[in-house]
C-alpha positions as CSV (number, residue, x, y, z in Angstrom):
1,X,131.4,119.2,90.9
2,X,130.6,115.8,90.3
3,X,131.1,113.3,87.5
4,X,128.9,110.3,86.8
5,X,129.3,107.8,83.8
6,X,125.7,107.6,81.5
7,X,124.8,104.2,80.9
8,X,122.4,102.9,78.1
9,X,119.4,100.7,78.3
10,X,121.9,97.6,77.9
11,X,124.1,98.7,80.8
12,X,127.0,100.1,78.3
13,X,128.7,103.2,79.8
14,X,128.1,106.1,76.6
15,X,129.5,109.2,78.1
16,X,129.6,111.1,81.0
17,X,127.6,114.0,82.9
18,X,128.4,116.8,85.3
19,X,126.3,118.0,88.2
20,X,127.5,120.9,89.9
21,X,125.7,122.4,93.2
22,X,127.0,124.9,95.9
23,X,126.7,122.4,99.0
24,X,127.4,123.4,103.0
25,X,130.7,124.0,104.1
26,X,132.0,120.8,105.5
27,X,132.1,122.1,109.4
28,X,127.8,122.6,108.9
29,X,126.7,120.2,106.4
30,X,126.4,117.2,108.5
31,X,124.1,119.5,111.0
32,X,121.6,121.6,108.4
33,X,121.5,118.1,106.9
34,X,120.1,116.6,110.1
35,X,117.7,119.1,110.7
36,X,116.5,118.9,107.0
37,X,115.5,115.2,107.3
38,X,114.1,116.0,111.6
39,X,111.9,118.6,110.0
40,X,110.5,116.6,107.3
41,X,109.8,113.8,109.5
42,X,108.0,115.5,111.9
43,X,106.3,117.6,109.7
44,X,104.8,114.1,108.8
45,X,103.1,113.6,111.5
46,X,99.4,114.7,111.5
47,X,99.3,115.1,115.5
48,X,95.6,114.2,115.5
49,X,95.1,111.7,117.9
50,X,92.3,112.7,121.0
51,X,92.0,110.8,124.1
52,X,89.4,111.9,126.3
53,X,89.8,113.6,130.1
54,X,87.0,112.2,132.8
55,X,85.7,116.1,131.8
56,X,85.3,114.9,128.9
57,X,83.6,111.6,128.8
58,X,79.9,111.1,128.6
59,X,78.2,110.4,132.4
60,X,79.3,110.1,135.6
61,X,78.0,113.0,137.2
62,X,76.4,111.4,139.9
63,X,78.1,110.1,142.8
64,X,77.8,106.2,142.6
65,X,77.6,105.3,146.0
66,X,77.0,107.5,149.4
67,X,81.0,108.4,150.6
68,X,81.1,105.8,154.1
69,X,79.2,103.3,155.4
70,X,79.3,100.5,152.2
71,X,82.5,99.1,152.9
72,X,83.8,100.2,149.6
73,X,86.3,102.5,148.1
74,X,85.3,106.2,148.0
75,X,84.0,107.0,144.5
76,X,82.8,110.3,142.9
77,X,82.4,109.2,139.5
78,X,82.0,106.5,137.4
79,X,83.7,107.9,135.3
80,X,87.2,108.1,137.2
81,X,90.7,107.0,135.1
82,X,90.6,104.2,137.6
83,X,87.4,102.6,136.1
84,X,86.4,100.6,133.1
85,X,84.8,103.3,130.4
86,X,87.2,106.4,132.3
87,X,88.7,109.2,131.6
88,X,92.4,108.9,130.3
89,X,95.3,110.5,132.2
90,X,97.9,112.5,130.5
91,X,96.1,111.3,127.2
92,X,97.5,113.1,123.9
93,X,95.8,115.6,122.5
94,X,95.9,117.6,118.6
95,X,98.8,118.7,118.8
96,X,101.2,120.8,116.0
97,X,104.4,119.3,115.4
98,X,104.9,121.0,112.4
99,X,109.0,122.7,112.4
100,X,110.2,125.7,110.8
101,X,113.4,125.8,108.4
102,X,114.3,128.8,106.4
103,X,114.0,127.9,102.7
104,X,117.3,128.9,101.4
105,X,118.8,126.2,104.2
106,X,115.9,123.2,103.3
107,X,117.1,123.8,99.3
108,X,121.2,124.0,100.7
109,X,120.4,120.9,103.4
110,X,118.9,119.3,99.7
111,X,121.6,119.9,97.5
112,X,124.1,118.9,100.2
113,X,122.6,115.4,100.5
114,X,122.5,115.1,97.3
115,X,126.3,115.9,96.6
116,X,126.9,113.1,99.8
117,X,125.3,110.6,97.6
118,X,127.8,110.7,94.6
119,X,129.5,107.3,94.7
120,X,126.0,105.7,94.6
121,X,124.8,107.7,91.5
122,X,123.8,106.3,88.7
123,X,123.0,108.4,85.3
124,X,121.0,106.5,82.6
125,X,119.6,107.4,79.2
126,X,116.3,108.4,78.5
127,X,114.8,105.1,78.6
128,X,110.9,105.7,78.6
129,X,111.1,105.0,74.7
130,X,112.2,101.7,75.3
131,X,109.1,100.1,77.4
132,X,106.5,99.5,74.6
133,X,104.1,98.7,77.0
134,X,104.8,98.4,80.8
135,X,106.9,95.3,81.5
136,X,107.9,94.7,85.5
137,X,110.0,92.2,84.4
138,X,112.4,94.3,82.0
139,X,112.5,96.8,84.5
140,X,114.4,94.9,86.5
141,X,116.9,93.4,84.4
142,X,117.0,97.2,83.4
143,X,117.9,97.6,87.2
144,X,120.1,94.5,87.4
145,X,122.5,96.2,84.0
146,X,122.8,99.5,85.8
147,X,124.2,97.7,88.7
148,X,121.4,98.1,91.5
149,X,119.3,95.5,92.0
150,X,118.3,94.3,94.8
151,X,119.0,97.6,96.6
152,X,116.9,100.2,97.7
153,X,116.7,102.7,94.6
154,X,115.5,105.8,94.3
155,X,114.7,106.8,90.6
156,X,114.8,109.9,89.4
157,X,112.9,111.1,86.2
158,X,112.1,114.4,84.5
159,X,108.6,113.6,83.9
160,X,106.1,110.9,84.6
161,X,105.7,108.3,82.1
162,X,102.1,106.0,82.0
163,X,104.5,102.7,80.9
164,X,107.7,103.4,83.6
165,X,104.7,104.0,86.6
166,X,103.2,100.9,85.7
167,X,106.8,98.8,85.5
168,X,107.6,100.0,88.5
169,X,104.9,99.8,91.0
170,X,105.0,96.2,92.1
171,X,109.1,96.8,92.4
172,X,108.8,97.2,96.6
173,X,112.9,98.2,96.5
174,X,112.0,101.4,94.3
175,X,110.5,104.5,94.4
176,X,110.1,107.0,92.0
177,X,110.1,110.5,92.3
178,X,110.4,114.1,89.7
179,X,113.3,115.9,89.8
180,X,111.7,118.4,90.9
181,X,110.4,117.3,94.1
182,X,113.3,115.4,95.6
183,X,113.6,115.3,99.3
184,X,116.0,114.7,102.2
185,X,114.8,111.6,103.2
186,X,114.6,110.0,99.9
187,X,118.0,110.7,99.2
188,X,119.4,109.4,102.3
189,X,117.1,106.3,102.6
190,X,118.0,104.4,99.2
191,X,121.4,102.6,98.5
192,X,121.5,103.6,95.0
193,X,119.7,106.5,92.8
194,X,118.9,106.3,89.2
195,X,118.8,109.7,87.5
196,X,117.6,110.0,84.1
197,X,120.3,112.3,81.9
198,X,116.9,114.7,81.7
199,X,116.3,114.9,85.2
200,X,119.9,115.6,86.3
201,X,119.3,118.4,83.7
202,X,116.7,119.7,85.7
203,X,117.9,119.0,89.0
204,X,120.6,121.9,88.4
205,X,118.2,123.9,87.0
206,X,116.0,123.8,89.9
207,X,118.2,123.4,92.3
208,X,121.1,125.1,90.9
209,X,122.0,128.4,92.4
């Protein structure tokens, strides 16, 4: 279990929340968790790049030049890897990279990552209510109160909000994400990450077991 303080829109510490999640045992945690974030990385990858064999290329089906008697190099195709417009050698083809992990292990390799990030949690209020209109600027001296600016954050809300989207596009330290479709990579990747008192809520509910 793990205790955060809640902070206000003004930075002012208000309470304190609880998230509890059943993690890895120590001796496997550092391992599921690596093959989490390997998984989703190379599931990334859309393995469609083509290079073409000298099958493959257009022409060269006739023999350039007779085999002796000019002096040059034997030739068979104009097409040859060895010439200008050739066919590629040991060029990569569409290929799958896609990796297969069990889901109970990609939601424990989650919550595990999660629980690994507790010192740089940071719960805030609800705070949708208090953009009137969608303000970069008071974002981040939003950010700067909680105590994470200029640091990579990762926000954390329950739902999306038009006025918070728009405040915090142009931010290129923060991303923002549901709690509902968090991922290895994010959690690892920033320094600090903002949850919203709703969307720790429903991280335990989703994620809870």
């Amino acid at each position: 279990m793990v205790n955060c303080a809640v902070k206000n829109w003004q930075g002012e510490q208000t309470g304190e929340a609880t998230l509890e999640l059943k993690v890895a045992k120590e001796g496997s945690a550092k391992s599921i968790v690596h093959r989490a974030l390997v998984r989703q990385l190379t599931n990334s990858r859309q393995g469609t790049v083509s290079t073409k064999t000298r099958a493959e290329v257009r022409g060269g089906g006739r023999k350039p030049w007779r085999q002796k008697g000019t002096g040059r190099a034997r030739a068979g195709s104009i097409r040859s890897p060895l010439w200008r417009g050739g066919g590629v050698i040991f060029g990569p083809k569409p290929k799958d990279y896609n990796l297969k992990m069990n889901r109970k292990e990609r939601r424990l390799a989650l919550r595990t990552a999660l629980i690994s990030r507790s010192e740089d949690i940071v719960v805030v209020e609800n705070f949708a209510g208090q953009l009137e209109r969608p303000k970069t600027k008071d974002m981040i001296s939003a950010l700067g109160r909680w105590g994470v600016g200029d640091q990579k954050v990762l926000l954390i809300v329950s739902e999306m909000n038009d006025n918070v989207e728009l405040s915090v596009r142009n931010i290129p330290t923060l991303k923002l994400i549901k709690a509902d479709g968090l991922n290895v990579f994010d959690i690892l990747h920033a320094n600090k990450i903002v949850v919203t008192q709703e969307a720790l809520g429903k991280i335990q509910e989703v994620y809870g077991e």
